[in-house]
N, C-alpha and C positions, 0 to 999 in steps of 0.2 A: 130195547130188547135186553132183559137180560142173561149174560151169559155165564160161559163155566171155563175156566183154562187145566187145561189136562195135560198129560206127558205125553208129548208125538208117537207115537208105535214104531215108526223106521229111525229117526234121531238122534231119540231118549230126550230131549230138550224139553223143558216145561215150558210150551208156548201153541199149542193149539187149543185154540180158542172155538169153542162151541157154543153156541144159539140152545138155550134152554128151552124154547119153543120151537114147533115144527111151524111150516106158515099151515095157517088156517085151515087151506084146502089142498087136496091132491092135486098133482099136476103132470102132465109128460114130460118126458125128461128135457125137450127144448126149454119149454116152459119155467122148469124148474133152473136150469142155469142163467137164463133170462134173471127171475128171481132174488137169485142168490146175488148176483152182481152189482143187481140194483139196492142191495142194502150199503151199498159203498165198497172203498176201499180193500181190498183183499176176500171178500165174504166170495165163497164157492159151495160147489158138493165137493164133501169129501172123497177123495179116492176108496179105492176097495180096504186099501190095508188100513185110510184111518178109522174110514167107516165098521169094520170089522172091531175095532180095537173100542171105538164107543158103544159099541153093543153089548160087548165085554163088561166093559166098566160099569153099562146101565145096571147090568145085574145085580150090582152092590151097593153102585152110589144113587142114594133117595131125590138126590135132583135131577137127574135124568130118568124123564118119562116119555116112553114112549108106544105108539099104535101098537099092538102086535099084527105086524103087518109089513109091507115091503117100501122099502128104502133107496131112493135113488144113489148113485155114486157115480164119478165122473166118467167111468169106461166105458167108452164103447166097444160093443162089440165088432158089430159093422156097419153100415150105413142106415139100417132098420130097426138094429137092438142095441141095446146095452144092459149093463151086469146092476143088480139089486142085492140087497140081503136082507133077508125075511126077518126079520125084530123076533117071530114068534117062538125061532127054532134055531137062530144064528148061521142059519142056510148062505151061500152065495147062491146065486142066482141068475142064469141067462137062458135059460131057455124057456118058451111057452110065452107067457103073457107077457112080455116085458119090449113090445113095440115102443120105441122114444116117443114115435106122432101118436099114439094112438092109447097107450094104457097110460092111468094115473095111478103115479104110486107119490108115497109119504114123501117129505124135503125137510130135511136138517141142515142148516148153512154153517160152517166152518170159517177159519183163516188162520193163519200163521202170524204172532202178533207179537212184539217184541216190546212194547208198553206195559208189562206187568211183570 
């Protein structure tokens, strides 16, 4: 898979490592943490704040592409939702469609990576 390393949003440290590919398919957000983990070592969803901060950067940088469409991140809300942000509009996201069991939204895998 190849990736992209970017400057963290809360740290400032150049070491968040990004998944240039989203996976394939949509997924609920169980689904998608499942996923992510299974690409090994450190690989998650991003939180809201790094999530927010590559949505950011897509706008400018030509190597991140992405759905215009909604984005899992690690928050939950409470035991039925959890928080999104919409690629189309840079929205966060928790209310309406955004059931964990039951809507599939897009999956970008992250990590914190100290080898570069």
């Amino acid at each position: 898979m190849e990736k992209l390393i970017i400057t963290h949003p809360v740290t400032g440290e150049n070491n968040l490592q990004v998944a240039i590919n989203d996976f394939q398919n949509q997924m609920t957000w169980p689904e998608a943490i499942k996923a992510c983990s299974e690409l090994g070592s450190g690989w998650r969803l991003p939180s809201i704040d790094e999530l927010d901060a590559i949505y950011k950067l897509a706008q400018t940088n030509y190597k991140l592409k992405f759905q215009k469409n909604r984005y899992w991140c690690n928050a939950e809300i409470n035991d039925n939702n959890a928080w999104c942000i919409n690629f189309y509009d840079g929205k966060k996201e928790k209310e309406g469609h955004y059931s964990k069991k039951e809507t599939a939204n897009y999956v970008r895998a992250i990590r914190i990576t100290d080898s570069f």
